[in-house]
C-alpha positions in Angstrom: 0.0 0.0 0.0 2.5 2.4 0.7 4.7 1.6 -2.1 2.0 2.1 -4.4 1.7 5.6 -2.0 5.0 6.2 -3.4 4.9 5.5 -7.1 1.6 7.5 -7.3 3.7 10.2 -5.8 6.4 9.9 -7.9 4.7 9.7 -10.8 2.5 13.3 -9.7 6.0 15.1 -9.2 7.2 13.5 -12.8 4.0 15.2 -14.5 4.7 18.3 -12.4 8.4 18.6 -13.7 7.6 17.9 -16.9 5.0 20.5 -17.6 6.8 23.1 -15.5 10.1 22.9 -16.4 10.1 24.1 -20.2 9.5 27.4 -19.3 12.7 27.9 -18.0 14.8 24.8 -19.1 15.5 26.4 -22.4 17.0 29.1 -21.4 20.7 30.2 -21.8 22.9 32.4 -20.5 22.4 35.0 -23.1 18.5 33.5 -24.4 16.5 34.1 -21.6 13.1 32.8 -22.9 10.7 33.4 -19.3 7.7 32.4 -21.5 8.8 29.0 -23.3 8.3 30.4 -26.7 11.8 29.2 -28.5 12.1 25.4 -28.4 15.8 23.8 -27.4 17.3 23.2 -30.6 16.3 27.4 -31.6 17.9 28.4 -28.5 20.5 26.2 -29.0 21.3 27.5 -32.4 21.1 31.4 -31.2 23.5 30.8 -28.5 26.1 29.4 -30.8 25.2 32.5 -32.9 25.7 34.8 -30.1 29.2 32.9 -28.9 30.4 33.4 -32.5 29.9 37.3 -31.9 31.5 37.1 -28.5 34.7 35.2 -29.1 35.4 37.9 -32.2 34.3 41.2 -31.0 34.6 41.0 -27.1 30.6 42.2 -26.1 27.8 40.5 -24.7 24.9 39.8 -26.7 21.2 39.1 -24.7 17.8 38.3 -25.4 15.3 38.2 -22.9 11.5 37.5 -23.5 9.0 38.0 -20.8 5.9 39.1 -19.5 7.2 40.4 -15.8 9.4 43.4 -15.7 8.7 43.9 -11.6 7.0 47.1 -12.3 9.5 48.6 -14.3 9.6 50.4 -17.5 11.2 48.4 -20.5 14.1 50.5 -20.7 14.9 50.4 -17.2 14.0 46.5 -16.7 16.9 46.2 -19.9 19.6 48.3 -17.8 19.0 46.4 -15.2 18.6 43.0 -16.0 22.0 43.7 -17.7 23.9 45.7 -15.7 22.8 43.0 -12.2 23.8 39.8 -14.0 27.3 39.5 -14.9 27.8 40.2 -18.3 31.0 42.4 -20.0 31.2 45.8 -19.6 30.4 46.3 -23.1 27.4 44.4 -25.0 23.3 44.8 -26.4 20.3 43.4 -25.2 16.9 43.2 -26.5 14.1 42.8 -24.4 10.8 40.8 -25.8 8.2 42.6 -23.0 5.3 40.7 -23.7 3.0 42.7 -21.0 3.3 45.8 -22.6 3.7 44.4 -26.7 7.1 46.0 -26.3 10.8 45.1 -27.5 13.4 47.6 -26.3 17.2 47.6 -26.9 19.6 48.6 -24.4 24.0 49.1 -25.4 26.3 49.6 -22.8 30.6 50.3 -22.5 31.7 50.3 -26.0 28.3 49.4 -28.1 27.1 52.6 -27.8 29.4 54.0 -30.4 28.3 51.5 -32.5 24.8 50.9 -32.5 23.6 54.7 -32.8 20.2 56.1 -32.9 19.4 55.0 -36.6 20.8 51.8 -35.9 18.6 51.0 -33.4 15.9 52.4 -35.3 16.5 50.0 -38.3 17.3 47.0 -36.2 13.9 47.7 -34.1 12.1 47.8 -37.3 13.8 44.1 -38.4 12.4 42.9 -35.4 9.1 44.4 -35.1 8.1 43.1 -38.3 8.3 39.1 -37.2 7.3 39.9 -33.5 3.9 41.6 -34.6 3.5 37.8 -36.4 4.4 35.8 -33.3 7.6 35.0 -34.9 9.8 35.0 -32.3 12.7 32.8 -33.5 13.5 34.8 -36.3 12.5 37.9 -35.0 16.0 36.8 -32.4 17.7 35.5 -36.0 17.3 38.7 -37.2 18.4 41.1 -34.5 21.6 39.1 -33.7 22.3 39.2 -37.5 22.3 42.8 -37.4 24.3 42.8 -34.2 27.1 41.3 -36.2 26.5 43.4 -38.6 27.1 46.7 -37.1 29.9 45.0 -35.1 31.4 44.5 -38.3 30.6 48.0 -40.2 32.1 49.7 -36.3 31.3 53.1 -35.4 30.2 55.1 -38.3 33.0 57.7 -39.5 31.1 61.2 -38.8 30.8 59.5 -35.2 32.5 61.2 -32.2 33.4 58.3 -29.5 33.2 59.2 -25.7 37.0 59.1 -25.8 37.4 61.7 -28.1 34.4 63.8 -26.4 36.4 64.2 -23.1 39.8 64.8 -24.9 38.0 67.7 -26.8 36.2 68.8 -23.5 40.1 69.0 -21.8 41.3 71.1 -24.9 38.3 73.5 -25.1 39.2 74.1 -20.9 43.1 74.3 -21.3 41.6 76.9 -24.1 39.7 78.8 -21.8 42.3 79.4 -19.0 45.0 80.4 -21.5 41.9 83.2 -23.0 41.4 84.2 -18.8 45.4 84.5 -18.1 45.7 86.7 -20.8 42.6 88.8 -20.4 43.6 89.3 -16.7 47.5 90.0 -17.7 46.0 92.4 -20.2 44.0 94.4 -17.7 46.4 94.5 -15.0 49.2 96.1 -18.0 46.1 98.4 -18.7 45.4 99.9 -15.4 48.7 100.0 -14.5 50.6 102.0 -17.1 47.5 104.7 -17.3 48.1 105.4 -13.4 49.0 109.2 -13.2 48.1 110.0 -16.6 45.1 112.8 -17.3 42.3 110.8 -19.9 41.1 114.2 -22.5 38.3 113.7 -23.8 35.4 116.3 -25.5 34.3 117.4 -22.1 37.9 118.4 -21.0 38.1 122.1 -22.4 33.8 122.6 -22.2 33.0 124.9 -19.3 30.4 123.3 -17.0 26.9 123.9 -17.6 27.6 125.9 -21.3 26.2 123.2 -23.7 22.6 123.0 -24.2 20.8 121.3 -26.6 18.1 123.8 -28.0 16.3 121.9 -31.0 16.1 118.0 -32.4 14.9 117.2 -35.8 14.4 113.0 -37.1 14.9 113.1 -40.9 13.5 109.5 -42.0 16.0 108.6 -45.1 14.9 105.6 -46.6 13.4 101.9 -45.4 15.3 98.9 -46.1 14.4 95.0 -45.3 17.5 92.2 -45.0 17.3 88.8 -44.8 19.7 86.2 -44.0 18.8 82.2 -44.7 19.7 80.0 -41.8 21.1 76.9 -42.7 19.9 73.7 -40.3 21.8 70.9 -40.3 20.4 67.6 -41.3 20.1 65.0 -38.5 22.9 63.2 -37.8 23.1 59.4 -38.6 26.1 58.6 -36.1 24.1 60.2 -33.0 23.7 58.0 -29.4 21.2 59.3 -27.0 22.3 57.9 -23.8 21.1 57.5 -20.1 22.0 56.6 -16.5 20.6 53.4 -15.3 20.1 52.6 -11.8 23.5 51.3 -11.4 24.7 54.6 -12.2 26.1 52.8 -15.8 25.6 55.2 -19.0 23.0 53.2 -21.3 22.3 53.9 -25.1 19.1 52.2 -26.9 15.7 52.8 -27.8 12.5 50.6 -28.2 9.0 50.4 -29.5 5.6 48.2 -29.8 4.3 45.9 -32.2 
């Protein structure tokens, strides 16, 4: 009786296991599929993807697809979920947010450079377009195609990296100090060597109180319009908006439904 007890049992925890465990047995540690909607073999095949991107180009690549973000926005459950769980300082994510019909892409260390605004743009719209169609395989295909993609391509040549930024930022300031010095030197010379001296001006041989001004006239002369084009720049394709996440860790990206 309680053998039979037993198997019973056993067989109750089997059924549990089995029906339980595939939404999170397929995961990786760049696939995070919360929701069981890659099989083993597709996960399989985007990890080997993703290590082939890794081992050549030194970032992290993620995918995570869920319906639970604890509350937080897309953008800041990608920093996050990034930033807390030990990947390179450098890499991309895309979150699948499933709640909210939203994939959002989040870059970090060195990826920002490369995967600007209009690349993000393009690469949400890859995805998007599978996504909307509950193609989630290749909608993961896609995006990690065009992470090697811009990997390759690196950061666009009208592209100002953060290293370059603070170099110029140190110049401009070294610039500034030298313009002070010499502004201050200047005016110290100034008041000094006019010390002493009398300043003539039209007021130094008029007797006080003799000039009066005893009629004004306003002759109008002529009327004349000018106009001067201002030239806008187009927007720039090499641009990176960027953010602090909650780890205090600058963040690029962008995201959008479908």
């Amino acid at each position: 009786m309680h053998k039979k007890i037993i198997v019973i049992l056993l067989i109750c925890l089997g059924i549990f296991l089995s029906t339980s465990l595939p939404l999170y047995a397929y995961s990786s540690h760049n696939i995070i599929d919360n929701l069981g909607y890659l099989t083993e073999d597709e996960i399989a095949s985007l990890q080997d993807f993703i290590d082939s991107i890794t081992n050549f180009y030194k970032f992290d690549t993620v995918i995570v697809i869920t319906d639970d973000t604890d509350g937080k926005t897309s953008q800041k459950f990608a920093d996050d979920f990034y930033d807390y769980n030990n990947y390179r300082a450098s890499g991309i994510l895309m979150l699948i947010n499933m709640d909210k019909r939203e994939v959002h892409i989040s870059t970090s260390g060195n990826t920002i450079d490369i995967f600007t605004d209009a690349r993000i743009n393009e690469m949400l719209g890859n995805a998007t377009g599978y996504l909307s169609e509950g193609d989630y395989y290749n909608a993961c295909f896609v995006f990690i195609g065009n992470v090697q993609l811009n990997a390759y391509n690196g950061v666009p040549s009208n592209k100002d990296t953060y290293l370059t930024k603070v170099v110029l930022m140190i110049k401009n300031l070294r610039t500034y100090i030298i313009a002070l010095i010499l502004a201050i030197a200047a005016t110290f010379i100034v008041s000094f060597s006019s010390k002493g001296k009398t300043t003539t001006t039209h007021l130094t041989y008029e007797k006080g109180g003799t000039f009066a001004l005893s009629k004004t006239r306003d002759n109008f002369i002529r009327e004349s319009t000018s106009r001067t084009k201002i030239q806008r720049n187009s927007p720039s394709h090499g641009k990176s908006s960027t953010h602090r996440g909650s780890s205090g860790r600058t963040h690029g990206g962008g995201g959008r439904k479908f």
